[in-house]
Each structure stands twice: as structure tokens, then as C-alpha cells.
N, C-alpha and C positions, 0 to 999 in steps of 0.2 A: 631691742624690740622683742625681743623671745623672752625679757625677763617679764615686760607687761601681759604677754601671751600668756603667762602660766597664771598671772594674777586674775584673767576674763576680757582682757582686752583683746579687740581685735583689730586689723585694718581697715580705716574708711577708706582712704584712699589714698594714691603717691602723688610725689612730686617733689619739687626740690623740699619739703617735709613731706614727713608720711605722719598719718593723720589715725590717731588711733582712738577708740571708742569700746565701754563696757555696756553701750546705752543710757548711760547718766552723764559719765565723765567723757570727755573728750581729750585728748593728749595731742599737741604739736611736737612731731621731735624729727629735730635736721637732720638731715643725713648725706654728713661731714665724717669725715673719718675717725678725725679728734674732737670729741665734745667736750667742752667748760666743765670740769666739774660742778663748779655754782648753779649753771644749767641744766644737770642730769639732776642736779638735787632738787631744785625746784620741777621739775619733770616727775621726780618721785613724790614730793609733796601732795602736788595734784590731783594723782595716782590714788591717794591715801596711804603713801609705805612712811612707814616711821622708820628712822637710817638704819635703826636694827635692823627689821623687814627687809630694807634693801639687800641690805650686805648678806642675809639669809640667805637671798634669792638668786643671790651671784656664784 
């Protein structure tokens, strides 16, 4: 979640997901201790990070 914070996203709100927002995009992401990878990357997709960007951001 701190990696979407530095991109402009921010928290709508919790729950068993928290629910993140830039004002355009909207982002569901669990929060399970261990994420899918499959699911972080479509997470990032959404985002708009290209896997480069990601891996930048990490």
C-alpha cells in the first residue's frame, strides 16, 4: 500500500480490502499477509505501473 501512496493513491477506505483511490482509479487490495503474486500484478496493472515501474518502486 505505501508503494501505491508514492504513485497518488490514497485510502478510501478498510476493511477485509482496503480500498485505494487517485480520483480516477480505484484499487481493491486484500489484506492477507501473503498476496498472489498474479494478484499484485494485476493490482499493478490497474495502477498504471508497467513491471518495470513496479519493481522501481519497491
Amino acid at each position: 500500500m505505501r508503494l501505491f501512496g508514492k504513485v497518488g493513491f490514497r485510502i478510501a477506505r478498510e476493511g477485509k480490502h482496503t480500498i485505494m483511490s487517485n480520483g480516477k482509479v480505484r484499487l481493491t487490495i486484500p489484506r492477507h499477509t501473503v498476496i498472489n503474486a498474479f494478484t499484485m500484478a494485476d493490482i499493478a496493472r490497474d495502477a498504471g505501473l508497467t513491471p518495470d515501474q513496479f519493481k522501481a518502486l519497491l
